[in-house]
C-alpha positions, 0 to 999 in steps of 0.5 A, spaced: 464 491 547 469 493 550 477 490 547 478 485 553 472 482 551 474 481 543 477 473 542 483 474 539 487 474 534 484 480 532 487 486 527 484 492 530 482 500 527 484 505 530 478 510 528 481 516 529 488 516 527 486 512 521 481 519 519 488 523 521 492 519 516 487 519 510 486 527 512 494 528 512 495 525 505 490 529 502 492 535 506 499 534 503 496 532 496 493 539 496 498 542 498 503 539 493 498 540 487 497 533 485 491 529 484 490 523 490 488 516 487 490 511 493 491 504 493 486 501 496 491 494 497 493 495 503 486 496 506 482 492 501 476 496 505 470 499 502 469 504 507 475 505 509 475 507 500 470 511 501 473 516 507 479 517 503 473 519 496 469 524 503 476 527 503 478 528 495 481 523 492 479 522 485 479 515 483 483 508 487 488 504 485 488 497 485 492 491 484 488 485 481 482 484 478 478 482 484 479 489 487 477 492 481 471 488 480 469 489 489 470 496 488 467 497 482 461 493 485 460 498 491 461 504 486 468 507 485 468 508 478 475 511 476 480 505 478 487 504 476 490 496 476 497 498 477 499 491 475 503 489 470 496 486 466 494 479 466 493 475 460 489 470 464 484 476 467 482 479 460 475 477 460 474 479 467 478 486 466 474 486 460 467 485 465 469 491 469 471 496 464 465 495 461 462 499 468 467 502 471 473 507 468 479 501 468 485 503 467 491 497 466 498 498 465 503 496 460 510 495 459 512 491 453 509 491 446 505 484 446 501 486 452 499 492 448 498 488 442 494 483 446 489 489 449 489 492 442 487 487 438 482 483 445 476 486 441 475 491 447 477 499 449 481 500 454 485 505 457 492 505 459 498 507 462 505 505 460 509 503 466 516 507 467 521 504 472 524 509 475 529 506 480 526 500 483 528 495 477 522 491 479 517 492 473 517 497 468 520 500 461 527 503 463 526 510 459 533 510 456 531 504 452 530 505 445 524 502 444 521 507 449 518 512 446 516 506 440 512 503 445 509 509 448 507 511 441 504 504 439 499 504 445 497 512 442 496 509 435 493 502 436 484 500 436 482 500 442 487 503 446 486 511 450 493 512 452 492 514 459 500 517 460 505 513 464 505 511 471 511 508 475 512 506 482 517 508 487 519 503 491 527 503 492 524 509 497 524 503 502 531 502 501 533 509 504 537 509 511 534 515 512 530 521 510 536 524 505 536 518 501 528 517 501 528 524 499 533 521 493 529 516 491 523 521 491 526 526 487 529 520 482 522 518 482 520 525 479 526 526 475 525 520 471 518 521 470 518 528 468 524 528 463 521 521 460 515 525 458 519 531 456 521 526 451 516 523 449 512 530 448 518 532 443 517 526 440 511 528 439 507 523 444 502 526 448 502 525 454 495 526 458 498 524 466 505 522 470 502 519 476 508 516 482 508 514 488 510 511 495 508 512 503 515 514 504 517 517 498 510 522 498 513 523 506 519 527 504 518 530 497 516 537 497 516 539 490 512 535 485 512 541 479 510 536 472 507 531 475 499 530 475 498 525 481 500 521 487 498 514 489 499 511 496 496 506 500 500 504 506 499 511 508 492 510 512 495 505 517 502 505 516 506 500 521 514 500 525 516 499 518 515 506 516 516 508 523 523 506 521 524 509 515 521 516 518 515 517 514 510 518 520 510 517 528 509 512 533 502 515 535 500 514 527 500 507 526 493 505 526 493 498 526 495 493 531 494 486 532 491 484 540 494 477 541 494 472 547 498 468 551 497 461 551 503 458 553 509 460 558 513 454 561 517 455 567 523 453 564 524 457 557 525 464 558 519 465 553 512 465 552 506 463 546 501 468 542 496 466 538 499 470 533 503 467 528 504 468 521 496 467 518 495 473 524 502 478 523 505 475 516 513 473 515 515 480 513 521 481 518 521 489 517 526 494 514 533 489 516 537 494 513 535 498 518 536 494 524 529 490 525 529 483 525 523 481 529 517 479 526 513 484 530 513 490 536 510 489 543 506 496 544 507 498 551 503 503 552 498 504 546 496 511 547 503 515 548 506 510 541 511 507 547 513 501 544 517 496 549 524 497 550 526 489 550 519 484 549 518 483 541 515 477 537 521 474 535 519 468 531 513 466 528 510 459 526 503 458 523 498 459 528 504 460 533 507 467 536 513 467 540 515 473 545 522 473 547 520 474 555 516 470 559 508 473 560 502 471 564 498 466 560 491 469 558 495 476 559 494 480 552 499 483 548 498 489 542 503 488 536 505 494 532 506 489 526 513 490 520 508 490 514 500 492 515 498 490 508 500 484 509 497 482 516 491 485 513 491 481 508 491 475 513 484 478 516 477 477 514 475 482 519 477 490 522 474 490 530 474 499 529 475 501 535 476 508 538 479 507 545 478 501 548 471 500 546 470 497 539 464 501 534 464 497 529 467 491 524 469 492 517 469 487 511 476 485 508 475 485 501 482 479 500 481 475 494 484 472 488 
């Protein structure tokens, strides 16, 4: 089929550079000496899981119990749930653990006496926050290396390591201070687990990651592995941030016009929220659209003025007066979440559509 054919909205894969992501990254992981387990939550995609196993990655991550169980039921055995653990997910983590190698993460002393005292084994990693301040034990708390020793010493628990995610990468103006975080990261990282080795806590694994932090560091010397997601579509807002260029962004959102008054220099696309999602883009960057308008798809060239300037549920709004029933393909500020809104991805390879793929999006 050929892409005018395709009803819209339609969230569209671009095949060859979905492939020349996923080799990248483990190309760069190789190169840096670490193991990759991606996250699977930007894509939720069995097949898109299984190129990123066909080129080395050894395990995923996930961020709910559902992906868990989806993943584990098409046969990835080794899986990190990089999420503070749930309390009310107990019984279906303890499900999927049974079969599959689980990984869970902790960072406070009653979720790991929840776990040890559930019946049930687990493996676990102790959240460190390396400068994100989201989730996480801070590594200067006195209780850290407590905790860390709790989860060695408790029934029912393998201390699996610590694990921390990099995310104030995404607060970096440029390169320089995304290389900070990045080196924040590892820093952090690294001297806890010296700490903990000298209070002698063995430590099995320090595992780190962002897509824009892993773009720029160049030295990961005492961490074991990387966990990027957003990496295997990007989107503008990792090409604000610099981490890749305009001809790697591998989804899209084909959208029509449906309405262009005369009187309003504007027009109407059938992409709104549940199409592009509410992400607005770095605005500490400049960016304050809800999507970029693609002017030519195979040079990257984004258009210099049209953009999607606001969104209401079904209900797009372009700043420039276009032709109704015309098309417009939008490079969209956060690819996870307008995946997230899509059931389907029309996998394209040029203008032709090769074949749809499944969106594993549940709760």
């Amino acid at each position: 089929m050929n892409l005018d054919d395709l009803p819209t909205p339609a969230l569209l894969l671009d095949l060859d550079r979905l492939e020349a992501n996923v080799a990248r990254m483990a190309h760069r992981a190789r190169a840096l000496g670490v193991r990759l387990r991606p996250h699977i939550k930007p894509h939720k995609c069995v097949e898109i899981a299984e190129r990123q196993r066909a080129t080395g990655a050894d395990g995923i991550t996930v961020s709910t119990v559902y992906e868990a169980r989806v993943f584990a039921d098409a046969g990835f055995t080794d899986i990190t749930w990089a999420f503070p653990f749930v309390p009310s997910r107990l019984g279906e983590a303890a499900e999927v653990a049974r079969r599959a190698h689980l990984g869970v993460v902790v960072d406070d002393a009653r979720a790991a006496d929840l776990l040890a005292s559930s019946g049930h084994a687990w493996d676990v990693w102790l959240k460190v926050d390396c400068g994100y301040h989201r989730a996480g034990i801070d590594p200067e708390d006195p209780d850290a290396v407590g905790l860390a020793r709790t989860l060695t010493r408790s029934p029912g628990i393998t201390f699996r390591g610590i694990l921390t995610h990099s995310g104030h990468a995404y607060h970096g103006h440029n390169r320089d201070e995304i290389e900070a975080a990045a080196l924040q990261e590892r820093d952090v990282m690294t001297a806890f687990a010296a700490k903990l080795r000298a209070a002698g806590v063995a430590v099995p694994a320090v595992s780190v990651g962002s897509t824009p932090a892993l773009s720029v560091i160049r030295d990961l010397t005492g961490v074991d592995e990387i966990r990027p997601g957003n990496y295997v579509f990007h989107d503008y807002t990792q090409l604000r941030l610099g981490s890749c260029g305009s001809t790697d962004a591998a989804l899209t959102v084909l959208s029509s016009v449906v309405s262009a008054s005369r009187r309003r220099n504007h027009c109407v696309i059938d992409a709104g929220a549940l199409a592009l999602s509410k992400d607005r883009g770095p605005e500490h960057l400049g960016a304050r659209t809800m999507g970029e308008i693609i002017a030519d798809y195979p040079s990257g060239r984004l258009h210099p003025s049209h953009r999607v300037v606001s969104v209401s549920q079904e209900h797009g709004i372009v700043n420039a007066r276009l032709d109704v029933g015309s098309r417009v393909r939008i490079l969209p500020n956060h690819s996870c979440l307008t995946a997230a809104q899509f059931d389907t991805y029309h996998v394209v390879r040029g203008n032709q559509l090769v074949d749809c793929w499944k969106i594993w999006r549940g709760r």
